[in-house]
C-alpha positions in Angstrom: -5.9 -26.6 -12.8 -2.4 -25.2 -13.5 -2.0 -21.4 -12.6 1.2 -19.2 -13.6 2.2 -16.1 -12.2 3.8 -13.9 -13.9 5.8 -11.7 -11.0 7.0 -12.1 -7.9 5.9 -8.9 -6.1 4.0 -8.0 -3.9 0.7 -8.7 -5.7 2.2 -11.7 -7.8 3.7 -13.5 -4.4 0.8 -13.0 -1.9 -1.9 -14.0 -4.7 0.1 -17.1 -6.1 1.0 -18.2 -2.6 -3.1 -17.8 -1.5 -4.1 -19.6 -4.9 -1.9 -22.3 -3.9 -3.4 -22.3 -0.4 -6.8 -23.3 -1.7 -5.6 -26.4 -3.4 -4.3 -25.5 -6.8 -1.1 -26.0 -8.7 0.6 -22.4 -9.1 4.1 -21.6 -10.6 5.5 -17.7 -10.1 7.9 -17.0 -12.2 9.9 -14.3 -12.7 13.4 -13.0 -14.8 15.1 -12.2 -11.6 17.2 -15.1 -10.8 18.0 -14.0 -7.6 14.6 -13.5 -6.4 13.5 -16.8 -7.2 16.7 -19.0 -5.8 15.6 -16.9 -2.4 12.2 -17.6 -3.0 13.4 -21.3 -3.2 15.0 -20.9 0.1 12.2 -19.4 1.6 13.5 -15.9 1.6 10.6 -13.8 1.1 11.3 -10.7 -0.7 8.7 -8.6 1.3 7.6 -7.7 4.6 4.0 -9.5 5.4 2.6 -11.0 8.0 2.0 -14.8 7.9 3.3 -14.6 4.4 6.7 -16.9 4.8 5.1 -19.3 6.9 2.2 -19.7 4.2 4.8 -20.0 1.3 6.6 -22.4 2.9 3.7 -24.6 3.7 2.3 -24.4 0.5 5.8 -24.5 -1.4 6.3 -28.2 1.0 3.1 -29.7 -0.2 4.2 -29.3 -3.9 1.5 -26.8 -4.5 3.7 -23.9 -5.0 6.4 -23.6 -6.9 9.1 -20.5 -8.0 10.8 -20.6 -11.4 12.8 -18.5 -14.3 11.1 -20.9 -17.1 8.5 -18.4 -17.9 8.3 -20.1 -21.6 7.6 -23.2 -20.0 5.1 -22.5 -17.3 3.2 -20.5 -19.6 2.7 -23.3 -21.8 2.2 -26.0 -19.7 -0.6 -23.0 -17.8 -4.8 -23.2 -18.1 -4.9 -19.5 -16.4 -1.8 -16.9 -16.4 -2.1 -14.1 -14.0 -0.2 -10.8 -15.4 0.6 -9.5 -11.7 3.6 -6.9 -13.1 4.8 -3.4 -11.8 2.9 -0.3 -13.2 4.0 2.5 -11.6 4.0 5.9 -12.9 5.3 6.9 -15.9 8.3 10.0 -15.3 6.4 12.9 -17.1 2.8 12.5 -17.2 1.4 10.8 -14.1 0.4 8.0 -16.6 -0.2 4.1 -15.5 3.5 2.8 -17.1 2.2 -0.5 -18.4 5.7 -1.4 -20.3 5.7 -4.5 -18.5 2.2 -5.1 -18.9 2.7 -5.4 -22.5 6.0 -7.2 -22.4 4.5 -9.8 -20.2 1.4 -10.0 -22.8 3.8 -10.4 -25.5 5.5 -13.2 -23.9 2.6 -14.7 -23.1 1.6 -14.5 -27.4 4.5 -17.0 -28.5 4.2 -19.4 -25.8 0.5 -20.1 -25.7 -0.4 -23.5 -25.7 -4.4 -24.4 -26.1 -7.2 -22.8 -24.5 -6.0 -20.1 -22.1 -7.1 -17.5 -19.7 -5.2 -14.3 -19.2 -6.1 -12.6 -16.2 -4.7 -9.2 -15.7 -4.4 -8.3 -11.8 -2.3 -5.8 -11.9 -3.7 -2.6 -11.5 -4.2 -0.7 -15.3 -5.9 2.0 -16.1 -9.2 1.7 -19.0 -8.3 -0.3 -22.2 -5.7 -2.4 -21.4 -7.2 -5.9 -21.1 -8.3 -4.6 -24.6 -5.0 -3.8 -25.7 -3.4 -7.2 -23.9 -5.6 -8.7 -26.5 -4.5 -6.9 -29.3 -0.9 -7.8 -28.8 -1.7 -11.1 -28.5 -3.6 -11.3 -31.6 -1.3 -9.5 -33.6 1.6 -12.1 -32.7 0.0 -15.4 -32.7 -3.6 -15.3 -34.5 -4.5 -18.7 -33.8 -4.2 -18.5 -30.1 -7.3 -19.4 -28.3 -7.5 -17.4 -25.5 -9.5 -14.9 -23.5 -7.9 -11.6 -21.4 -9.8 -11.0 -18.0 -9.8 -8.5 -15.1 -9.2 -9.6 -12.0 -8.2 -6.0 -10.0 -6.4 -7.2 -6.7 -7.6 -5.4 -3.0 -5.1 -6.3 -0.8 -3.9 -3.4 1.9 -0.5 -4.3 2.8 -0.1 -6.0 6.3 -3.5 -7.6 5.9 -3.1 -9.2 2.2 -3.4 -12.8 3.3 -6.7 -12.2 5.1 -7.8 -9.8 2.5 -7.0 -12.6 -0.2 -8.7 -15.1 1.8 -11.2 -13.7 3.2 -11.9 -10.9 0.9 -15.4 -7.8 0.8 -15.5 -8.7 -2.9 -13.9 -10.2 -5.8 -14.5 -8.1 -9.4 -13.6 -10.1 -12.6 -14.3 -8.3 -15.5 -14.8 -10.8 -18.2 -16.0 -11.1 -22.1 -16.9 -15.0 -22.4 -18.8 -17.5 -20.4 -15.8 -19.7 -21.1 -14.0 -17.6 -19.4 -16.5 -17.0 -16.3 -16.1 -20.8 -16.0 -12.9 -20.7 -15.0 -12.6 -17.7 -12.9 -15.4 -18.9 -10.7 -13.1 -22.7 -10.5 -10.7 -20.5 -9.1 -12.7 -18.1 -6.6 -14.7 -21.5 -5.9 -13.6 -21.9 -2.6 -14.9 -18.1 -1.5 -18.4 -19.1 -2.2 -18.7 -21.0 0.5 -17.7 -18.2 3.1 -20.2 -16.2 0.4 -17.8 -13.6 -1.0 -19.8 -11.2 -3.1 -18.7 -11.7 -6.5 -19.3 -9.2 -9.2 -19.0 -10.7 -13.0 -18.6 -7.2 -15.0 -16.7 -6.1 -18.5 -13.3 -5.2 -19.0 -13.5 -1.4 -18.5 -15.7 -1.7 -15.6 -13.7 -4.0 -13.7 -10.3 -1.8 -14.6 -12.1 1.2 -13.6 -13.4 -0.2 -10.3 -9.9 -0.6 -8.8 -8.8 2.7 -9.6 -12.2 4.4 -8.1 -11.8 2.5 -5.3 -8.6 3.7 -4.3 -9.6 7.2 -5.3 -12.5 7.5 -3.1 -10.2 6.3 0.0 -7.9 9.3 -0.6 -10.8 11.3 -0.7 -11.9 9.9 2.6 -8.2 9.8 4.0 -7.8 13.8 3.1 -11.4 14.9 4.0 -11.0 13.9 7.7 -7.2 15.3 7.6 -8.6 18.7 6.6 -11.2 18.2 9.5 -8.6 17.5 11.8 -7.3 21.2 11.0 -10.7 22.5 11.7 -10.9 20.6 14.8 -8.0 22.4 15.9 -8.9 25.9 14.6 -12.6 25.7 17.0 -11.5 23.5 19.7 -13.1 20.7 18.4 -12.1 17.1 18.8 -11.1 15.4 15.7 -11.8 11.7 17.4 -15.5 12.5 17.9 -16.0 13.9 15.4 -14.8 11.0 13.2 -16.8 8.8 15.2 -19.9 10.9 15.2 -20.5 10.9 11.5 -18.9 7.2 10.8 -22.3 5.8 13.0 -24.2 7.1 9.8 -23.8 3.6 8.1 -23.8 5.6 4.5 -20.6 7.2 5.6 -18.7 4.5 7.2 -16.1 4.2 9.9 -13.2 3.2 8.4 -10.4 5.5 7.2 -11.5 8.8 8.9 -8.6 8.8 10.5 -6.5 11.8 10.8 -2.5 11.4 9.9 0.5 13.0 7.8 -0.9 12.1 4.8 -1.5 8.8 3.2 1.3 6.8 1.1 2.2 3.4 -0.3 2.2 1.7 -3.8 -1.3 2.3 -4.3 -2.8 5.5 -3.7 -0.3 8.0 -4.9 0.0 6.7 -8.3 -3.4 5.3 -8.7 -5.2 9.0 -8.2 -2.5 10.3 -10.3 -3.5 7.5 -13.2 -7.2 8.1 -12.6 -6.8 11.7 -12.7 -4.8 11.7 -16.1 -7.2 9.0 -17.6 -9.8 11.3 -16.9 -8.2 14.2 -18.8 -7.4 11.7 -21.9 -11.4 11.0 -21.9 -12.4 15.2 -21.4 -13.8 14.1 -18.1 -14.1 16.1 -15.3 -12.4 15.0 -11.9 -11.5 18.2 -10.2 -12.1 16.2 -6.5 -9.5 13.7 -7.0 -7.2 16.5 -8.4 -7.1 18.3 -5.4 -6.9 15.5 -3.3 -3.9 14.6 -4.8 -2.2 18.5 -4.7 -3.5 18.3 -0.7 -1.8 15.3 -0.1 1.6 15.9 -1.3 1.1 19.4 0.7 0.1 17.8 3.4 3.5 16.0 4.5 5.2 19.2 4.0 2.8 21.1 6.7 3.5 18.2 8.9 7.1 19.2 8.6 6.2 22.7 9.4 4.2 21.6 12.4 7.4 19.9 14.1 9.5 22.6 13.3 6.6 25.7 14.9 6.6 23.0 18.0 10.2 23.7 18.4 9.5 27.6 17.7 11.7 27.6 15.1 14.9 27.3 16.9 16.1 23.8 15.3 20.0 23.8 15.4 21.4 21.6 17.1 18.8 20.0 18.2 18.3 16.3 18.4 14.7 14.7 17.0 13.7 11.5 17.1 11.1 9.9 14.7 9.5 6.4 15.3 8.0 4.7 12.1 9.4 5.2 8.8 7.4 2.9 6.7 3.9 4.6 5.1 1.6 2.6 7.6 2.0 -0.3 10.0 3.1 -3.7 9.3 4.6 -3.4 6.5 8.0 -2.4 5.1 7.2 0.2 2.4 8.4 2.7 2.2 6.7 4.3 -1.2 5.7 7.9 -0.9 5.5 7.2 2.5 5.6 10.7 4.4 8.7 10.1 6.2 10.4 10.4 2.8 9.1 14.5 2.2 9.1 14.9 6.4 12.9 14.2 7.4 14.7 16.0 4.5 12.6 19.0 5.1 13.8 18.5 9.1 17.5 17.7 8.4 17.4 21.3 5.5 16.3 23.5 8.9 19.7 22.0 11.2 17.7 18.8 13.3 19.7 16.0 14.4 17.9 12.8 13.6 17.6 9.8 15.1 15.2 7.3 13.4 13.7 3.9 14.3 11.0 1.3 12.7 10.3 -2.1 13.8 10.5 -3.3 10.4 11.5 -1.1 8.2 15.1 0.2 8.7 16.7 -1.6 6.1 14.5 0.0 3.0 14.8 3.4 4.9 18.7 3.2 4.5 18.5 2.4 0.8 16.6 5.9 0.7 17.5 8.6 3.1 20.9 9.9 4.1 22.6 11.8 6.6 20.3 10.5 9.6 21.2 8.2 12.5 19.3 4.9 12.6 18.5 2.8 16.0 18.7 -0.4 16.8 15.5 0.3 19.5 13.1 3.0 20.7 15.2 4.3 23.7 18.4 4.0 22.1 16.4 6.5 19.2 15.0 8.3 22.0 18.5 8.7 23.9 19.1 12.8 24.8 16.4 13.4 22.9 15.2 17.4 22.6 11.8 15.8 21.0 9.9 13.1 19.6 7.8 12.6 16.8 5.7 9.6 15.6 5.3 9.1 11.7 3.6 5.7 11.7 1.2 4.1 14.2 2.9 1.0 15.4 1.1 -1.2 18.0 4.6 -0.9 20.3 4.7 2.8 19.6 0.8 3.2 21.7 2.1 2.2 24.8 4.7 4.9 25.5 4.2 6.7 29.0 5.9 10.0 30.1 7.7 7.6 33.1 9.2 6.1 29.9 9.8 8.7 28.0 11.4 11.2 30.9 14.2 8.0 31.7 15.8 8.7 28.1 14.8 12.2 26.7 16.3 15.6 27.0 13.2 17.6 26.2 9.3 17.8 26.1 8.4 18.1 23.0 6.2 15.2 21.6 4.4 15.7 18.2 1.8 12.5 17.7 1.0 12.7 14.0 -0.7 9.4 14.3 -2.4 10.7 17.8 -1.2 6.6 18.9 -0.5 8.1 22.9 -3.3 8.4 25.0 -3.4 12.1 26.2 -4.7 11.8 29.4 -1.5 10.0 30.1 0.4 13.1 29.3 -1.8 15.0 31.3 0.8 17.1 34.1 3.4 15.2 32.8 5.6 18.3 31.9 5.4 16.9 28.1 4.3 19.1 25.4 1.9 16.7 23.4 1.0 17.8 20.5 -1.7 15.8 18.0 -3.9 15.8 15.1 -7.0 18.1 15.3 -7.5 17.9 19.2 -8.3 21.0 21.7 -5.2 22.5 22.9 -6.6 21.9 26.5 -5.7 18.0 26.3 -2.2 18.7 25.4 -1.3 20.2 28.5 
């Protein structure tokens, strides 16, 4: 079984490299000639745990392989995987599927034989449908089929979530086609991996909903948090106390800046506007998506009423930079709409991430960026945490008082433990917890 990639991102590189992992000949290729001589040298364009080692393994055995001949390997190819860039389109909020359809058209003069063309990037309603028109239109004799494969891999866990995944949705319109899909996923049926065989439009729309209802989540315990604050509540127990009802679920309640990446921001925006094409009503996901962008800019306004307003000349520094955890995106991450709004009202800042400094400098200006936490923390008058990093939990006030000026801490990720704090002469201040633990 021969299997072309068509991209080298994020999604193209993590699900090539995992097909290739479970025994079958894969090729991603890609225009950027750059990308694929470093791919060749095992520079991985991406931040991702486990991923370099698994390419190189994989790329060793013969299994893998990186390549500009996208003629070629989609020739010599039984499945091509579309696994292209869609990102907004400037203007409307739309899915831009320009490369979607480039890559389909491509794929129209250089079939060769029976093929399947999975789509797993992430496209809005219709497009496998309109993937097969283009192909049609160009080369009528092709024998082919178009399938959805939408991909659920959260960044800094894609190689466990490929492997090792809740579910696999393949939307599909043959039983040819079902044939080969299930080759391919045969190795999760032995671990038992729920698969669901749908159609087209349900498969597209699953990934979007998906995604949707995670913001939802996401900004529902965020606006919680706010309550919890308001009545003395605490945000933690309260989180815990409904995500023991097994409808609800424990995951993603909790609190934070506001969520980020390549995912959310634009698929909710998509979602929401496919929704308006159809007359459809989806007011919750709406809102959810004007919260969210206001939500980063009242966590700006938190950090600057913890400093009581008085911010020139004063020295903050911010650890994490990147939207979550291991990983070194920085797309729509809040850091992005906190810092400017910090740097427009006179704050020095000093900035460190443990992975993630070189995308922030391709991005934001006019900020000093560390080499390590104390150096960022050096004369500090306050500290502010934008992204919950494992190294970032263990900070103690002994550590803390060693470097910094002042005593202002603002946890937006609530990562310190606040009994910790407690008499510590630190001002701790956290998501949607009584004031009484911030003393």
């Amino acid at each position: 079984m021969n299997i072309t990639i068509l991209g080298t991102g994020y999604v193209g590189l993590v699900s090539g490299t995992c097909f290739s992992e479970f025994g079958f000949d894969v090729c991603c290729v890609d225009k950027d000639k750059d990308k694929i001589n470093n791919l060749k040298n095992d520079i991985i364009p991406i931040y991702e745990p486990g991923l370099q080692n698994l390419v190189k393994k994989n790329k060793n055995s013969g299994r893998l392989s990186f390549s500009n001949d996208i003629d070629q390997n989609i020739k010599k190819a039984d499945i091509v995987f579309i696994a292209v860039g869609t990102p907004s389109r400037r203007g409307d909020g739309h899915a831009d599927l320009t490369y979607v359809y480039e890559a389909a058209e491509k794929i129209a003069k250089n079939l060769d034989g029976y093929t399947v063309i999975v789509n797993k990037s992430t496209v809005p309603v219709g497009t496998g449908a309109e993937v097969k028109n283009i192909i049609k239109k160009i080369n009528p004799d092709a024998l082919f089929d178009v399938v959805s494969n939408p991909e659920f891999l959260r960044e800094g866990n894609a190689i466990e979530d490929f492997m090792r995944p809740d579910r696999v949705v393949v939307g599909i319109e043959t039983e040819k086609a079902k044939q080969l899909m299930s080759i391919i996923y045969k190795p999760l049926y032995l671990i038992e991996t729920p698969i669901l065989f749908t159609d087209l439009n349900t498969a597209e729309l699953i990934k979007y909903s998906a995604n949707a209802f995670l913001a939802v989540k996401i900004s529902y315990i965020n606006q919680m948090s706010d309550l919890c604050e308001k009545v003395g509540a605490d945000v933690h127990d309260v989180a815990k106390g409904i995500g023991l009802d097994k409808r609800i679920g424990s995951k993603f309640l909790h609190p934070g800046p506001g969520y980020g990446g390549s995912c959310f921001p634009k698929d909710t925006i998509a979602l929401v506007q496919t929704a308006k094409e159809y007359d459809s009503n989806l007011s919750i996901v709406e809102t959810v998506v004007q919260y969210n962008k206001q939500r980063k800019s009242d966590m700006a306004d938190k950090i600057i009423e913890a400093f009581n307003n008085n911010c020139q000349n004063k020295k903050i520094s911010i650890l994490g930079l990147s939207f979550k955890p291991e990983t070194d995106d920085m797309r729509d991450s809040p850091s992005l709409d906190i810092i400017p709004i910090l740097k427009e009202k006179g704050f020095d800042i000093s900035v460190f991430d443990p992975v993630a400094m070189d995308e922030a400098k391709k991005i934001l200006k006019n900020i000093e960026f560390s080499n390590n936490i104390e150096e960022c923390l050096q004369d500090s008058d306050g500290l502010v945490i934008l992204t919950e990093w494992n190294e970032f939990r263990g900070l103690s006030a002994t550590r803390l008082k060693k470097v910094m000026k002042g005593n202002i801490l603002v946890d937006l990720r609530n990562s310190l433990n606040p009994e910790s704090f407690q008499k510590s002469g630190f001002n701790l201040i956290q998501l949607g917890r009584p004031k009484k633990t911030n003393l």
